[in-house]
C-alpha positions as CSV (number, residue, x, y, z in Angstrom):
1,X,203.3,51.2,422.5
2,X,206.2,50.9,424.1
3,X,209.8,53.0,423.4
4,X,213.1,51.8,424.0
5,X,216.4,53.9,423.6
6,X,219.3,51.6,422.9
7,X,222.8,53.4,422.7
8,X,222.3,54.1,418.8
9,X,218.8,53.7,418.2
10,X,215.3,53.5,419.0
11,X,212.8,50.5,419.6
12,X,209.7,51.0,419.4
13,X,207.2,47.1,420.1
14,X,204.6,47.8,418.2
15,X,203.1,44.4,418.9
16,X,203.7,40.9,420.7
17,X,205.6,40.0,417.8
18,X,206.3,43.3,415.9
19,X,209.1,46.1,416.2
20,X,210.1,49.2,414.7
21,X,213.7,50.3,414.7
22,X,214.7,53.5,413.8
23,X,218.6,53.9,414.2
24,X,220.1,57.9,414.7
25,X,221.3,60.0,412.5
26,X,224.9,59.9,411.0
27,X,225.2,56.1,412.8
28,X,227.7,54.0,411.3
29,X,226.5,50.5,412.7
30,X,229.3,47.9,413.7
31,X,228.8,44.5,414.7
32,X,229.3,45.5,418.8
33,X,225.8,47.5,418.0
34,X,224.5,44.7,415.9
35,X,225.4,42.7,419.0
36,X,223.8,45.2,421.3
37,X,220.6,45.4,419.3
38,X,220.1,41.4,419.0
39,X,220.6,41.3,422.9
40,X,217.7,44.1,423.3
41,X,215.5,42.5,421.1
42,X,215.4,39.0,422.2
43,X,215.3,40.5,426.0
44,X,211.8,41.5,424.4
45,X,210.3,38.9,422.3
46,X,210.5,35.5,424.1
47,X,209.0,34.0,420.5
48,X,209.8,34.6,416.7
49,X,209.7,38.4,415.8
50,X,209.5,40.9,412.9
51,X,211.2,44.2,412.1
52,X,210.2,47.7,410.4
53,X,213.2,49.0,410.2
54,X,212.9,52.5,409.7
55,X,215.2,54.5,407.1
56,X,214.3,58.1,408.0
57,X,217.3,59.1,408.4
58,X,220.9,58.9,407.4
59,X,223.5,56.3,408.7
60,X,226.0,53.5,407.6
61,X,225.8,49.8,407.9
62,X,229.5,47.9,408.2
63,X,229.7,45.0,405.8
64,X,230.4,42.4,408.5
65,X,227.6,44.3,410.7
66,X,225.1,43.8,407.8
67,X,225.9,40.5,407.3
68,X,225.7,39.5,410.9
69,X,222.2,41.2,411.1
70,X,220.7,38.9,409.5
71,X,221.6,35.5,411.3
72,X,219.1,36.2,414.3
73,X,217.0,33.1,414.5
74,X,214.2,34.1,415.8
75,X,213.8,37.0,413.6
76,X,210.8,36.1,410.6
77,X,210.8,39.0,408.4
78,X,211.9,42.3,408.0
79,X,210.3,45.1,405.6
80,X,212.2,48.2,405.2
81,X,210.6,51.8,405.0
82,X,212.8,54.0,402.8
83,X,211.2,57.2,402.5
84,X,213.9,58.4,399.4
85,X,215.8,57.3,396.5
86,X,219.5,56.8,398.9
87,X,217.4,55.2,401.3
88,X,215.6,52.5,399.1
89,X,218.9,52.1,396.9
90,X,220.8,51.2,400.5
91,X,217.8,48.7,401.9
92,X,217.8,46.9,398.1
93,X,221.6,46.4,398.0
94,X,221.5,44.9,402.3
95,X,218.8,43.0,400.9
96,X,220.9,41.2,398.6
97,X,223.4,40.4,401.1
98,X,223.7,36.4,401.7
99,X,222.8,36.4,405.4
100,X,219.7,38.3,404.1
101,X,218.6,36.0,401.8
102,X,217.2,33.3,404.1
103,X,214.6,36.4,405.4
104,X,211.6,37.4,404.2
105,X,212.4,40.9,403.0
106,X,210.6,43.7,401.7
107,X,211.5,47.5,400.5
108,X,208.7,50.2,401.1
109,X,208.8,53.6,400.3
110,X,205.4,53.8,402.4
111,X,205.8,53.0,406.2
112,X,201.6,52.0,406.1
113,X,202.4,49.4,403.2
114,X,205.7,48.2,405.0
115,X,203.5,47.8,408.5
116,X,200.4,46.0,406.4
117,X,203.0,43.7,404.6
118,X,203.9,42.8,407.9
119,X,200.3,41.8,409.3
């Protein structure tokens, strides 16, 4: 497996076409690092990707960042681990936003159920 350290978060390829990202604590995510983050991952997927993006811990999402998250092309589907109650209430509301809704998206509370919905 490889691990990447991007200037706010962690990617970790956890296949060809499947990557974990698991932002830092106390993060509040703008669209310069939803910018930065598209650039890393298309730098390592040459084809159409997934996400686990990983909720452990704490951090903000700008609107305009959330909403601009979601218009990566090559990006297929994204399930979201949110090991608590803040955590799954954040993923379901991002998951409603309209950029959102063209992708495949998912809300886990189980990182092994998120990662099998994903094979």
């Amino acid at each position: 497996m490889e691990i990447h350290q991007i200037s706010f978060a962690q990617i970790r390829v956890l296949r060809r076409d499947l990557a974990e990202i698991t932002v830092d604590s106390g993060v509040d995510i703008d669209l310069n690092m939803v910018d930065e983050i598209h650039r890393y991952l298309l730098s390592l997927f040459n084809q159409s990707f997934s996400l686990l993006i990983n909720k452990t811990n704490s951090y903000s999402t700008q609107l305009d960042a959330l909403i601009q998250f979601g218009n990566l092309a090559t990006l297929d589907r994204i399930a979201v681990f949110a090991p608590n109650k803040l955590a799954k209430m954040s993923a379901d509301f991002s998951a409603t936003i309209p950029s959102s809704a063209a992708l495949t998206i998912d809300v886990f509370t189980d990182r092994e159920e998120a990662l099998a919905w994903l094979n």
